[in-house]
C-alpha positions as CSV (number, residue, x, y, z in Angstrom):
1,X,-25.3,23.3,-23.6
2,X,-24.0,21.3,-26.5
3,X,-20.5,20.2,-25.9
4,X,-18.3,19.0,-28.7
5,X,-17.3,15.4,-28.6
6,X,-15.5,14.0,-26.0
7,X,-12.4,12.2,-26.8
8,X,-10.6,9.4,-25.2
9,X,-7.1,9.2,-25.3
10,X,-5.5,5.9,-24.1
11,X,-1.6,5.7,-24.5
12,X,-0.1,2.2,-26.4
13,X,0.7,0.4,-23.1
14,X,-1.4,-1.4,-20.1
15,X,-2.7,0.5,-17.1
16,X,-0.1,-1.1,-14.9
17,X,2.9,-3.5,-15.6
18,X,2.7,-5.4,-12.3
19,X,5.0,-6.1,-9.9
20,X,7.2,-9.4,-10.6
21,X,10.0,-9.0,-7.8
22,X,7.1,-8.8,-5.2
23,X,5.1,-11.6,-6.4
24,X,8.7,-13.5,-6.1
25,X,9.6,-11.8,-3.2
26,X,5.8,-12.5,-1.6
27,X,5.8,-16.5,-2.1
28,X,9.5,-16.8,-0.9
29,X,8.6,-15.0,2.1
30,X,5.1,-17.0,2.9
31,X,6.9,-20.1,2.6
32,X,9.9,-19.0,5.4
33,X,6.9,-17.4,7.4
34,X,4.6,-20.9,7.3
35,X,7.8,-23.3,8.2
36,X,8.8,-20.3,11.2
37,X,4.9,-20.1,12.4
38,X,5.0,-23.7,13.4
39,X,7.7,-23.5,15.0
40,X,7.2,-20.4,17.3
41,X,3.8,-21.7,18.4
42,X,4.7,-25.0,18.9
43,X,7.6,-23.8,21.1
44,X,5.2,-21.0,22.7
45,X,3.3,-23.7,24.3
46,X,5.8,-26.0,25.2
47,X,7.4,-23.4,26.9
48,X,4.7,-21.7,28.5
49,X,5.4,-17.9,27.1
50,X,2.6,-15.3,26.0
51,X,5.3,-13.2,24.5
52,X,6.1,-16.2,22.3
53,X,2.8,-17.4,21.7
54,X,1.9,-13.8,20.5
55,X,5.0,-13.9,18.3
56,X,3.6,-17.2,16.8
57,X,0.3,-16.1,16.6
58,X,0.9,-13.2,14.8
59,X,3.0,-15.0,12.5
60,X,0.0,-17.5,11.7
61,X,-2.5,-14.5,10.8
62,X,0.9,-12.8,8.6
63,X,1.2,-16.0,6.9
64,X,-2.3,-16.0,6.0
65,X,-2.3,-12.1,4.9
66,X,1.0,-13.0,3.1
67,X,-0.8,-15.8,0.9
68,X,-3.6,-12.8,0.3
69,X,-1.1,-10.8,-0.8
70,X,0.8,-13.4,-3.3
71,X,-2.8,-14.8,-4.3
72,X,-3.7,-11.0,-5.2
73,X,-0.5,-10.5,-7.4
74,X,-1.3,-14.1,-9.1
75,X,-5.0,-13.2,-10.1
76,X,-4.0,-9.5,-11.0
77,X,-1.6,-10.8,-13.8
78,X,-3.9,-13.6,-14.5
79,X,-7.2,-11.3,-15.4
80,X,-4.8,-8.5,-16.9
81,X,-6.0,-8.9,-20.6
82,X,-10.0,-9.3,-19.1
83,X,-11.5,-6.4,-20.7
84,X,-14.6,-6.2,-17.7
85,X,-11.8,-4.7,-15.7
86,X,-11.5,-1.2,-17.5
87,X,-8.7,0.0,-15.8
88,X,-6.6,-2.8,-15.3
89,X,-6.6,-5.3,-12.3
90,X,-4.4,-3.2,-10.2
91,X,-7.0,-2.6,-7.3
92,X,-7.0,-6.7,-6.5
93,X,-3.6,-5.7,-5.1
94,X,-5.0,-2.9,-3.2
95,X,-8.0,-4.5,-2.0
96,X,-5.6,-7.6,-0.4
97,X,-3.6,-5.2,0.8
98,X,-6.7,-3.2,3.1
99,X,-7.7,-6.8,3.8
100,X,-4.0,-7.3,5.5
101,X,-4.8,-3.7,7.7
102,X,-8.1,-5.9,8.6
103,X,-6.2,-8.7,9.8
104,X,-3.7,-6.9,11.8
105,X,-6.7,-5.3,13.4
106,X,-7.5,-9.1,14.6
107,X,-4.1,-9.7,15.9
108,X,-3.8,-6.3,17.9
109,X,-7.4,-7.4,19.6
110,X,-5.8,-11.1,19.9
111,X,-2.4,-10.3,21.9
112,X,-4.4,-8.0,24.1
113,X,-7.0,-10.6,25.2
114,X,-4.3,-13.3,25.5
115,X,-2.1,-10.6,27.3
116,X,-4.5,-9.8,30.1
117,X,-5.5,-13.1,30.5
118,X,-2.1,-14.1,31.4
119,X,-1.4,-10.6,33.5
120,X,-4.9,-12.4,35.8
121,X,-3.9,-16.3,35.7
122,X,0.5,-15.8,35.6
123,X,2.0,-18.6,34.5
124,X,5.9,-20.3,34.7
125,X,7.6,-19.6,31.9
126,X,10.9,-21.8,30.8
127,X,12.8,-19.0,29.9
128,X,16.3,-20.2,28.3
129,X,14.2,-21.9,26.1
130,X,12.0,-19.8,24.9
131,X,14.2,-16.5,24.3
132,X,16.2,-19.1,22.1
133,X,13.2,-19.5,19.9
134,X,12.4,-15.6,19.6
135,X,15.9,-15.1,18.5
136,X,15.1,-17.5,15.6
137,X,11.9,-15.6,15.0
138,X,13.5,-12.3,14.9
139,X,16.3,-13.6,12.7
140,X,13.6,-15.0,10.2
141,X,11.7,-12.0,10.4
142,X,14.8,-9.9,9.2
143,X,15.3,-12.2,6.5
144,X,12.4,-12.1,5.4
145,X,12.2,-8.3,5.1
146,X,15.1,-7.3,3.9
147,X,13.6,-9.8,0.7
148,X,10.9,-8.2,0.7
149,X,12.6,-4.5,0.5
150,X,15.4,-6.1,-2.1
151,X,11.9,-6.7,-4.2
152,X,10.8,-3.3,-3.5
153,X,13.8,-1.4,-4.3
154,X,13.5,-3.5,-7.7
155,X,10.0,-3.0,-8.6
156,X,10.8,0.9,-7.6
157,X,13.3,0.6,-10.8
158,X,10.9,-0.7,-13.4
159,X,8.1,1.6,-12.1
160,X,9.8,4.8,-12.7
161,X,7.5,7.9,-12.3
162,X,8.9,11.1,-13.4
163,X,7.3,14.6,-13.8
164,X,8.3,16.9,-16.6
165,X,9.2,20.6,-16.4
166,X,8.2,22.2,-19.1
167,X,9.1,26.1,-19.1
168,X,7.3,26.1,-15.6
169,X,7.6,25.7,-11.8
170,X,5.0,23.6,-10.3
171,X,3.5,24.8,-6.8
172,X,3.8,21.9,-4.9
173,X,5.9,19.5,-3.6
174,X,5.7,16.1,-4.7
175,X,6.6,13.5,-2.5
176,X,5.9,10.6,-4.8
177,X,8.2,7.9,-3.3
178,X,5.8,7.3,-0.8
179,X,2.4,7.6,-2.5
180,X,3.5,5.4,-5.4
181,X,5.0,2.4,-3.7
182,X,3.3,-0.8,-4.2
183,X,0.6,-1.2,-1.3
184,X,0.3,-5.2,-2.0
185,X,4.1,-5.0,-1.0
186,X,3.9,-2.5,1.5
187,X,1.0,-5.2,3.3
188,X,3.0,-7.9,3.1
189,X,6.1,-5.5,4.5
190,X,4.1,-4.5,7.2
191,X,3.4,-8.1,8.6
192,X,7.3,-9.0,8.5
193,X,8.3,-6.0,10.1
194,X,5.6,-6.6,13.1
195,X,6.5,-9.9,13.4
196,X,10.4,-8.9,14.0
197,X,9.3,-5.7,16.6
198,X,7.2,-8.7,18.5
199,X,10.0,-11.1,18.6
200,X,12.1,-8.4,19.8
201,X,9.5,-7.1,22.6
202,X,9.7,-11.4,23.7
203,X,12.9,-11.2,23.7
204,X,13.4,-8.3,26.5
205,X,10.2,-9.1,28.1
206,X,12.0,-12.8,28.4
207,X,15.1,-12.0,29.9
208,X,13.1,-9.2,32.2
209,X,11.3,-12.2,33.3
210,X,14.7,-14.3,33.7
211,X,16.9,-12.0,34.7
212,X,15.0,-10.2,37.7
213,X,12.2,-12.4,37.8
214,X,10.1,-9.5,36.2
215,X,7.5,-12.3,34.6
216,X,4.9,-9.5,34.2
217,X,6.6,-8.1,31.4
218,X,5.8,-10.9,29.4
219,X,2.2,-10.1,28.9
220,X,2.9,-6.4,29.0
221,X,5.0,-6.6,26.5
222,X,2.0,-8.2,24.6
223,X,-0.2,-5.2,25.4
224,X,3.0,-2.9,23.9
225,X,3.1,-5.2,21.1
226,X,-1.1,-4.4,20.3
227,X,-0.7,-0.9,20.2
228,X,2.4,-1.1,17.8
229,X,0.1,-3.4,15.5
230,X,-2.5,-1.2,16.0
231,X,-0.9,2.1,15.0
232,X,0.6,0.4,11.7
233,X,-2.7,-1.1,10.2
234,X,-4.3,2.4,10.9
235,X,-1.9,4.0,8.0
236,X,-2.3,0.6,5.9
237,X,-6.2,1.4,6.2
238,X,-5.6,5.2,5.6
239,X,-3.9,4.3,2.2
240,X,-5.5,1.4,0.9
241,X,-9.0,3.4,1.4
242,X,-7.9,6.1,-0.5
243,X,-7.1,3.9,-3.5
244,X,-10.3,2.3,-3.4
245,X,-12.6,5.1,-2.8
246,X,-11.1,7.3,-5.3
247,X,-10.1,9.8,-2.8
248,X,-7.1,11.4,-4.8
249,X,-8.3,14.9,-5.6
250,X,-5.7,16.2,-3.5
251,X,-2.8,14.4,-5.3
252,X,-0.6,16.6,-7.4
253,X,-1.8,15.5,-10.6
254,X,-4.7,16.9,-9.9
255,X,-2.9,20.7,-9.2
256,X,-0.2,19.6,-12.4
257,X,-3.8,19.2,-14.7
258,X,-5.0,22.8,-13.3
259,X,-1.7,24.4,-13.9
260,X,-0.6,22.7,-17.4
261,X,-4.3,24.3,-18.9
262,X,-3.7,27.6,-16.6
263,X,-0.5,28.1,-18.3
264,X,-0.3,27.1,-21.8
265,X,1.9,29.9,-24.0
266,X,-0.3,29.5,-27.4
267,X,-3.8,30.0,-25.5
268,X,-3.9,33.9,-25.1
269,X,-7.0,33.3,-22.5
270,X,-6.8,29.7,-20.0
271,X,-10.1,28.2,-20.6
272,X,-12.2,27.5,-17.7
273,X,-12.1,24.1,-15.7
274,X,-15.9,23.1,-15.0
275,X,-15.6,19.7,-14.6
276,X,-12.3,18.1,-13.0
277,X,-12.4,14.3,-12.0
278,X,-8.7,12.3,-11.5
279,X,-8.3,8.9,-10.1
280,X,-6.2,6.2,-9.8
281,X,-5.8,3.6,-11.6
282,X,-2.1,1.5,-11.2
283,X,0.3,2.1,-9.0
284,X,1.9,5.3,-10.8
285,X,-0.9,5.6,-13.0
286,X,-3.9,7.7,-13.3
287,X,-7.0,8.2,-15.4
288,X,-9.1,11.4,-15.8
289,X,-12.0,13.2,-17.1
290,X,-11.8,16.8,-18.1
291,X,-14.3,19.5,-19.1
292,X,-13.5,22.9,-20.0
293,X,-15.6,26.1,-20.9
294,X,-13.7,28.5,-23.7
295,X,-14.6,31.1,-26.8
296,X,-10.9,30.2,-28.1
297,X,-11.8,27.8,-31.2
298,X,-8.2,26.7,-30.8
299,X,-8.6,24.8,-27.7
300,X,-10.1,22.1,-28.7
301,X,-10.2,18.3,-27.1
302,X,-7.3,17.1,-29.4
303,X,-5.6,20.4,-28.1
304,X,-6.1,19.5,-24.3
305,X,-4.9,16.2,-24.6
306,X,-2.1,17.6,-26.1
307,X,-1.2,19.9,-23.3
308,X,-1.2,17.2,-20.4
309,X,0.3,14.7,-22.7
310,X,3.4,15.4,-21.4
311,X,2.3,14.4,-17.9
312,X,2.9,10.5,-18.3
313,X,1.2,9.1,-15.4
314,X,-2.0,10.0,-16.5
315,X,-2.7,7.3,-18.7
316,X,-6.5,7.5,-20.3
317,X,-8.1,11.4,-20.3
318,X,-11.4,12.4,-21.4
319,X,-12.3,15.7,-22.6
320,X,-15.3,17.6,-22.9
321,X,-14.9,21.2,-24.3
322,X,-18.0,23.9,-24.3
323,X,-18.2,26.8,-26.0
324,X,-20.0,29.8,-24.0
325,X,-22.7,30.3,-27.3
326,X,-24.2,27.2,-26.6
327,X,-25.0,28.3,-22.9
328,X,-26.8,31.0,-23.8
């Protein structure tokens, strides 16, 4: 088989635009996090409280994955113009932000040893005290979040992803909102928001402990804590890994390709997808490689390219078309 020669179509503008709010929103928030973090576990020990020690300690390995995640958008814009990255430098974002799931992983496995440690060897706790620092921490968390959503909401604005109807209905539902969001955000998200459900789980646990002189809540609480953690890094995984292994051939790009070539009203006869490969490639962006078999001399690569141009989120598209005489 001889196919015609494939051709590359690569739109006027870069891969992805990057994310200014949440690099802004990002450092703001690791600064507020670092200064809070010092605090909380200083505080922890002084008064003697797992819940608050786990609140600090999460807050020290969220300030770390923080910095990852401001450090990622940093080199991202820095190495944007580097042509060895051929699709852009998007995935340094993604890759910081699986590295954040990794962490929380740590800090799940953290609060549980520290929790059961103290549920064998309890411990006084200086209650007034210490719920007084948790409300600071949950207060700072929420801060810090609702920057972090402000930047989102704004980086939502300037990353606009729409998807054109063009005479037809597409077969799907699209749900886009939540696939395209920024996962570097989304990381650094994640750590604020467990941060404030700790603080809060401190909080009860503390005036359990006070209260009624239920002090084993305080390390329960820790446990409860874990398997929040726990449960949230799994989906940050679950996402970040599909980005990075390329696993987005059930997107609905992937069905909007099939259909705009199924359905084309000049091609009397749909030519034949042999070859179908779509991946990622920014944040609402998308590259793909395309080959075809067809008798119709009018589909032709520049024809193809044509048909999905109006599909904007797929950015670079290579196209192989094979005529069914050169098979034989």
């Amino acid at each position: 088989m001889s196919p015609e020669s494939p051709q590359y179509w690569t739109p006027n503008h870069s891969f992805d635009d990057g994310n200014v709010a949440g690099e802004r929103g990002t450092r703001l928030v690791l600064l507020i996090t670092a200064i809070t973090m010092v605090v909380e576990i200083a505080a922890g020990w002084w008064f003697n409280s797992m819940a608050l020690l786990a609140d600090g300690w999460h807050m020290s390995s969220h300030a770390l994955a923080i910095g990852l995640s401001a450090l990622a958008y940093a080199a991202a814009r820095r190495y944007a113009g580097d042509p060895r990255f051929a699709f852009g430098t998007w995935k340094i974002e993604v890759l910081a932000g699986f590295a954040s799931a990794i962490f929380l992983v740590g800090v799940a496995l953290a609060m549980v040893i520290g929790s059961v440690e103290r549920l064998l060897a309890p411990q006084d706790i200086r209650f007034p005290e210490a719920i007084t620092v948790a409300v600071v921490g949950l207060v700072v968390n929420v801060v810090c979040a609702l920057i972090l959503s402000r930047a989102g909401e704004h980086s939502h604005g300037g990353h606009g992803h729409e998807h054109h109807d063009h005479g037809h209905t597409h077969p799907h539902e699209h749900g886009h909102g939540h696939v395209h969001h920024d996962l570097n955000l989304r990381a650094a998200y994640l750590h604020v928001v467990v941060d404030a459900a700790t603080s809060v789980l401190a909080i009860v646990a503390l005036l359990g402990g006070m209260l009624y002189g239920w002090n084993w809540m305080d390390p329960v609480m820790g446990i409860v804590g874990a398997v929040l953690v726990a449960r949230w890094s799994r989906g940050l995984l679950r996402d970040t890994g599909r980005v990075l292994l390329d696993r987005e051939m059930d997107h609905p790009v992937v069905a909007e390709v099939r259909h705009a070539l199924a359905n084309h009203p000049h091609w009397p006869e749909a030519p034949r997808i042999v070859d179908l490969h779509v991946w990622r490639v920014g944040r609402n962006r998308f590259a793909a490689i395309v080959s075809v078999l067809t008798g119709d001399p009018t589909i032709t690569p520049t024809a193809i390219k044509r048909a999905l141009a109006p599909h904007e989120e797929l950015i670079h598209v290579s196209v192989e078309v094979n005529r069914p005489q050169d098979a034989a």
